[in-house]
C-alpha positions in Angstrom: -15.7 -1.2 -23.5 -12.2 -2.5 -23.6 -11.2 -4.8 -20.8 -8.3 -3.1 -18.6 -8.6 0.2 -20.7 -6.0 1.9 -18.3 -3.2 -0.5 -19.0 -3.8 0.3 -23.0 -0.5 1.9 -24.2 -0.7 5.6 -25.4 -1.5 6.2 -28.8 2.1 7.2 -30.1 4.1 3.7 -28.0 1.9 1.7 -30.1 2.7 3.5 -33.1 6.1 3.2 -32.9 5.8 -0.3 -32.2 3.9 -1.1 -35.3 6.6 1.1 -37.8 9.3 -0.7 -36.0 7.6 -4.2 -36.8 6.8 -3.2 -40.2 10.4 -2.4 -40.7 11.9 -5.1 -39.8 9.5 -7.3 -42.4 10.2 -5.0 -45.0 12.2 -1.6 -44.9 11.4 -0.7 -48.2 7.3 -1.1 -47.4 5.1 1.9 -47.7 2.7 2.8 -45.2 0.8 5.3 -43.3 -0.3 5.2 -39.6 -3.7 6.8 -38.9 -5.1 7.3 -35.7 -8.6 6.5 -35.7 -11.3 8.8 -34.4 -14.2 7.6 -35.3 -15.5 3.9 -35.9 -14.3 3.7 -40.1 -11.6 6.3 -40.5 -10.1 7.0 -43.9 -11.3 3.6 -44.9 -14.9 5.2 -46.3 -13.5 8.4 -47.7 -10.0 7.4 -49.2 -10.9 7.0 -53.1 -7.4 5.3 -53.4 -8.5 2.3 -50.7 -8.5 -1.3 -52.6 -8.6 -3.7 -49.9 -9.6 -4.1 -46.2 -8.0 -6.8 -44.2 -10.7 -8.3 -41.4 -11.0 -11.5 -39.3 -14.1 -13.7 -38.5 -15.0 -11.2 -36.0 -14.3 -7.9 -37.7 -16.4 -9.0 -41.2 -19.3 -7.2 -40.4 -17.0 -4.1 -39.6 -15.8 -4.8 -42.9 -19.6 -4.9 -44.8 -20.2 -1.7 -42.7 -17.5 0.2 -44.2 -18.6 -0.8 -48.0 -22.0 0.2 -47.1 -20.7 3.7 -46.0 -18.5 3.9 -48.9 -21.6 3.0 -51.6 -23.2 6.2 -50.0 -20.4 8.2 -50.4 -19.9 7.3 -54.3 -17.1 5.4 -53.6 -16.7 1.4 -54.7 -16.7 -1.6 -52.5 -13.5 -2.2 -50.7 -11.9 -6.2 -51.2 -12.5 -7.8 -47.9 -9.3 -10.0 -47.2 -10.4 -12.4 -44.3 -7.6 -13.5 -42.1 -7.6 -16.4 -39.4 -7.3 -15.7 -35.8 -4.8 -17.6 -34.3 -5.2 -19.6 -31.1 -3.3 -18.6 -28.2 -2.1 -22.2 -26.7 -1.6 -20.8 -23.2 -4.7 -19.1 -22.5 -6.1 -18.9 -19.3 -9.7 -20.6 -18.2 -11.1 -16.6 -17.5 -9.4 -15.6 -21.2 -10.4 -15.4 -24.9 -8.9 -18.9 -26.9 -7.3 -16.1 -29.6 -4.3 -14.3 -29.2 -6.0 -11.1 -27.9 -4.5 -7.7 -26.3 -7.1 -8.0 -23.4 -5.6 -11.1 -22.3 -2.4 -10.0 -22.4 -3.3 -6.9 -20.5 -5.1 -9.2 -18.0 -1.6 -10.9 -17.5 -0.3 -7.6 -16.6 -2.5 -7.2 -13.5 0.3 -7.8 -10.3 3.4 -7.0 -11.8 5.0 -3.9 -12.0 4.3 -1.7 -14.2 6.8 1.1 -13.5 9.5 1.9 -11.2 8.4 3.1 -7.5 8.2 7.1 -7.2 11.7 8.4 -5.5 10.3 10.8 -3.1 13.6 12.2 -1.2 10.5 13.8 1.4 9.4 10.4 2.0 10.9 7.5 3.9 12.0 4.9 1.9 10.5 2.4 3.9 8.5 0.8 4.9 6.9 1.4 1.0 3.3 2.6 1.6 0.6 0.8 -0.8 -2.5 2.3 -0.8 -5.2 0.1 -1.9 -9.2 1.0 -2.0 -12.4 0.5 -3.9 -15.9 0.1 -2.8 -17.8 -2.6 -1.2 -17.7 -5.8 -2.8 -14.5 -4.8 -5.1 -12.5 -7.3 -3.7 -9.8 -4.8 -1.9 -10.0 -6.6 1.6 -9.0 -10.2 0.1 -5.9 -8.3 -1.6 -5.3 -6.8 1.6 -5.1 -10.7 3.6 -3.0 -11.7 0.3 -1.0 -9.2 0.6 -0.6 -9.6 4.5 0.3 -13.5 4.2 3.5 -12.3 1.9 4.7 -10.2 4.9 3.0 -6.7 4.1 1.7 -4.9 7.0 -2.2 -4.3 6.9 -3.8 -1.1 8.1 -7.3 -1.4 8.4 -8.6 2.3 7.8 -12.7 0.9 8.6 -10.9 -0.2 11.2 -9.4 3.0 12.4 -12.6 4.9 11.8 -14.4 3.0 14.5 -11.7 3.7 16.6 -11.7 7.4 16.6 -15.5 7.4 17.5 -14.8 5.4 20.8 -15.1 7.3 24.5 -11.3 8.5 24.8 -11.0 8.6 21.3 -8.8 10.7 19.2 -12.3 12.5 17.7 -14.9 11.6 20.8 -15.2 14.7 22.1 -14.8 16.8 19.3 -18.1 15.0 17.4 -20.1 14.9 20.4 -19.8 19.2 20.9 -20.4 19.6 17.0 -23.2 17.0 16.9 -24.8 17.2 20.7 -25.9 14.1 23.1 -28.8 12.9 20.9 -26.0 11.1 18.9 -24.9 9.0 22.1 -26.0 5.4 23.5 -27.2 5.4 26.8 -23.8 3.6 27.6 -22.0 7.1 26.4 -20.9 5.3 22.8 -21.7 7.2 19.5 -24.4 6.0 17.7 -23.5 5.7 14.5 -26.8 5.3 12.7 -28.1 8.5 14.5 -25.3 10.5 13.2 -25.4 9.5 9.9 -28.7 10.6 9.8 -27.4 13.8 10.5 -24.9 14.5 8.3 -25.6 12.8 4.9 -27.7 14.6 2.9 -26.1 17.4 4.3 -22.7 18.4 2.7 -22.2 20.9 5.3 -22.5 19.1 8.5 -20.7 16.0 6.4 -17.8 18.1 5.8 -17.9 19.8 9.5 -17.8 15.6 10.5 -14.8 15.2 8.0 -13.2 17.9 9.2 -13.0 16.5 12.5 -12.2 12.5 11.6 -10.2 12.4 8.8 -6.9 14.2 10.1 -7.1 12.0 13.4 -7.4 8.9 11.3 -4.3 10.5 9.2 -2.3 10.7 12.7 -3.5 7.4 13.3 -2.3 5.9 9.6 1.0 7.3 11.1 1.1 5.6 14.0 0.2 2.7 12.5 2.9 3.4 9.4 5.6 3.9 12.2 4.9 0.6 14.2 5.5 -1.0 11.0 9.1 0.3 10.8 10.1 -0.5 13.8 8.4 -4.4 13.3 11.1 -4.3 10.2 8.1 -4.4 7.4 9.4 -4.0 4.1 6.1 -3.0 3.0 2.7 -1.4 4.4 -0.7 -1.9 2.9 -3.6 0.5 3.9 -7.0 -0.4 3.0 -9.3 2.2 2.5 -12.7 2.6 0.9 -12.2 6.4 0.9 -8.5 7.0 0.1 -8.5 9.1 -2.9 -10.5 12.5 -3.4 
């Protein structure tokens, strides 16, 4: 339940970080770093525990772990309360404490590590992909994005495109699909073919098959009129990007 749980540092940086820190307040401290597995730890089975630091929040935690340690013979642990301590330049959207979510919020939009050097790839324009579902806000990146300069590729876009009469993938859906799927003006219906294929893994991959590598050639295309407009950068939106 942790907000941003992707941007959370592995295990062993975090580590580190903390036995450099305690260093440098005391090199001749004592200490052990345990990973935690489980919600209590060593803190309910070490008979050589005195104390247990907590904060407002983490009391109960604290009462938890006594309770645990009363069942398993061992005595009541000291609960140390410590303040939290306001963080003066908190956000409107984040908690009033110094917290690790807000400061992984504050990490959203900047780099987090260098670009990939791909020597198979052109090095520009530098191709973002950006996707999510419906309603996760992807599109309004996307016009963000655009109004700093990026070039936008619109894969929904795109995928209308290759259904049109003289389209890349016209012909090819009609002979797989027959003439019940067209308008009487000749246009795919879309509605009628979806009712053929979903639900139906086969005849969705057999439609696919057929779309997705002329919307590839198309992201191409659309990747190489970038270049020559001179964009730095190219952002394609696309609810299906990654599979």
């Amino acid at each position: 339940d942790k907000v941003l749980m992707e941007l959370i540092e592995p295990y062993e940086l975090r580590a580190a970080k903390l036995r450099e820190f305690l260093e440098d307040v005391k090199p001749s401290l004592r200490y052990d770093i345990v990973p935690l597995v489980d919600p209590y730890g060593p803190s309910v089975t070490d008979p050589d525990l005195q104390c247990l630091v907590v904060s407002e929040e983490t009391r109960r935690g604290g009462e938890a772990v006594n309770k645990k340690r009363l069942e398993n013979g061992l005595p009541e642990l000291a609960l140390y309360e410590i303040l939290l301590i306001k963080d003066p330049d908190h956000s409107q959207n984040e908690e009033e404490k110094i917290s690790s979510s807000s400061l992984r919020q504050r990490l959203l939009g900047t780099l987090l590590r260098p670009p990939r050097q791909d020597p198979a790839l052109p090095s520009r324009p530098y191709v973002i992909g950006l996707t999510g579902g419906t309603g996760s806000g992807k599109t309004s990146i996307a016009k963000l994005l655009g109004h700093l300069g990026a070039f936008l590729i619109d894969a929904d876009k795109l995928g209308h495109a290759v259904y049109v009469p003289g389209g890349p993938a016209y012909e090819q859906v009609v002979a797989a699909f027959g003439a019940e799927i067209l308008n009487e003006d000749g246009t795919i219906n879309r509605k009628v073919l979806g009712a053929k294929v979903f639900g139906n893994q086969e005849r969705l991959k057999s439609l696919t098959d057929i779309v997705w590598p002329e919307m590839a050639q198309m992201v191409k295309e659309q990747i190489g009129e970038a270049d020559a407009q001179g964009k730095a950068v190219c952002v394609l939106d696309a609810a299906v990007l990654l599979e």
